[in-house]
N, C-alpha and C positions, 0 to 999 in steps of 0.2 A: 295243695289244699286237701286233696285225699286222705294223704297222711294224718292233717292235721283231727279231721272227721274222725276218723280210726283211732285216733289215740283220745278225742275225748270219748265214744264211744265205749274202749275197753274196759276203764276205769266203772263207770257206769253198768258194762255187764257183770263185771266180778261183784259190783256191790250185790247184785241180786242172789248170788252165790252166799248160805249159810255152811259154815263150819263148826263141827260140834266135837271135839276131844273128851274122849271118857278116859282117864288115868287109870281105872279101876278094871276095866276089862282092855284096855291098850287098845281102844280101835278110836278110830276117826272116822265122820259122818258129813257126807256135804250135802244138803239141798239145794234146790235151786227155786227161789219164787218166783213162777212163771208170769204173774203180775207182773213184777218187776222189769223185767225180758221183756213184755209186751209194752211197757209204755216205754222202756229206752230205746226198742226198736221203732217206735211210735216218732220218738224226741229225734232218731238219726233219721229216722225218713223225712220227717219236716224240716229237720235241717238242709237233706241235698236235695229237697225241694226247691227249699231259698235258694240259697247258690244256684239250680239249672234255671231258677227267673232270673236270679240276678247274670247269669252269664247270656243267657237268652236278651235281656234287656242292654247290656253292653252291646251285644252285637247289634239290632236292631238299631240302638243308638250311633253306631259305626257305620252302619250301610251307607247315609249319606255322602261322609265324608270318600269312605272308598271310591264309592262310584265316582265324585267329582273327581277322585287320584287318576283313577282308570281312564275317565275322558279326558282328562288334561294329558295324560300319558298320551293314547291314541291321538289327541290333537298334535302335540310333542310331534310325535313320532310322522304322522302324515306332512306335517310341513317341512321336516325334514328329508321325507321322500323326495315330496315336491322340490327343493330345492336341488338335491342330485337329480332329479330325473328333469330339469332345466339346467344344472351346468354341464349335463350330456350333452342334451339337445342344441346346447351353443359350440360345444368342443366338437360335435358331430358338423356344424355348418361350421366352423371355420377350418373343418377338416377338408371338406368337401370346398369350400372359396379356395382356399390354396390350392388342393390339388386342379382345380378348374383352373388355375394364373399359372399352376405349374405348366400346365398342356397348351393353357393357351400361348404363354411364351417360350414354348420348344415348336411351336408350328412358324 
């Protein structure tokens, strides 16, 4: 989108650029009317004005949905805990009943 800024921009600065050829004395003359310069720089600031609302307003308009991604994730992710941190806790007691039946049937 920069790019695109920038290239309608240029066009626009060179307009304000006058060029004047004298054949008679072979010199070339550029002015520049700083008017001109003043309101295209005028037309690209209000341009990446819009763009920073309209990107500011996209985001804004996004937070929602993020945050819901985020706590759906974290929700995700904690019941997932919770489920290994319960098929330990069973692998741990059947670890522990066995070897309890081990010892108790070697006595």
């Amino acid at each position: 989108m920069n790019r695109a800024l920038l290239l309608a921009v240029l066009p626009l600065g060179l307009a304000a650029c006058n060029v004047e050829r004298d054949a008679g004395n072979d010199t070339t003359s550029v002015s520049v009317n700083e008017a001109k310069v003043d309101r295209t720089l005028d037309k690209a600031g209000d341009a990446i004005k819009g763009v920073a609302n309209d990107v500011k307003d996209a985001a804004r308009d996004a937070k929602p949905g993020l945050e819901k991604a985020a706590n759906d994730a974290g929700d995700t992710l904690k019941q997932a805990g919770d489920k290994i941190e319960n098929g330990a806790d069973r692998a741990a007691t059947d670890v522990r009943r066995e070897t309890n039946e081990a010892t108790a049937n070697r006595q």
